[in-house]
C-alpha positions, 0 to 999 in steps of 0.5 A, spaced: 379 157 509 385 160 509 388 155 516 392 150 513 390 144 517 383 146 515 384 146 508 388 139 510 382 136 514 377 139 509 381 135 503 382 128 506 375 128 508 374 129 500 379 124 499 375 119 505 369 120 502 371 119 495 374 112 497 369 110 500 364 111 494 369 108 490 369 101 495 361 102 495 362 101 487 366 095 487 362 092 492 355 093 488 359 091 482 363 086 483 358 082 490 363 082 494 361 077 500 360 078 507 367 076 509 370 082 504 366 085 508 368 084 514 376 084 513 375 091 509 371 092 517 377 090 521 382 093 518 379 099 518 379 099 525 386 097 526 390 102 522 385 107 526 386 105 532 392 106 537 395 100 538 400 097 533 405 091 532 409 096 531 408 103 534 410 109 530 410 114 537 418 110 537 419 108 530 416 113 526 415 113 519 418 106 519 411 103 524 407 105 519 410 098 515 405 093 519 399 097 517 401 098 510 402 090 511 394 090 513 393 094 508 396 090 503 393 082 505 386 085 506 386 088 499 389 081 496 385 077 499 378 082 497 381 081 490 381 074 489 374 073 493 372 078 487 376 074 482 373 068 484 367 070 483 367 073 476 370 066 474 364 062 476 361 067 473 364 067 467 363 061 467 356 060 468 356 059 475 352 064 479 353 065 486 347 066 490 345 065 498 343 059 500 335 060 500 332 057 508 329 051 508 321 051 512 320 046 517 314 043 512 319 042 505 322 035 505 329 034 504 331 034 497 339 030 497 
């Protein structure tokens, strides 16, 4: 452990672990819908891949805004799908999956 980008790769992998556990709380807690989940998903997958709005290879530091703007959106907009969800359900509303409908049940609407 005395190589510097080992301790480096060993905290971030700490770090990514920690996040991950605390995104799987909310997600239990709070119930977050398969859409939450799936731009979470591809976010994730564009901050790590290699190809950028805004490339940091020529800008630097400044490439890094068209992720953090990403990152950004997705937060919002996960927020406000659990922020709806606890004010329906404060509201007595409770938000289940639609349960499917066999072949032999009568239509009922």
């Amino acid at each position: 452990m005395s190589d510097p980008l080992t301790l480096v790769l060993v905290l971030l992998g700490v770090l990514a672990l920690l996040g991950v556990a605390v995104i799987g709380f909310v997600m239990w807690r709070y119930r977050i819908p398969p859409r939450g989940l799936f731009a979470m998903g591809a976010a994730a997958l564009y901050l790590i891949s290699p190809i950028d709005l805004v490339p940091e290879a020529i800008l630097g530091p400044l490439g890094l805004v068209d992720d953090a703007g990403v990152l950004a959106a997705v937060v919002l907009f996960v927020y406000k799908l659990v922020k709806a969800r606890q004010i329906l359900a404060d509201s007595g509303i409770e938000l289940r999956r639609p349960r499917r409908r066999s072949l032999r049940e009568p239509d009922r609407s």
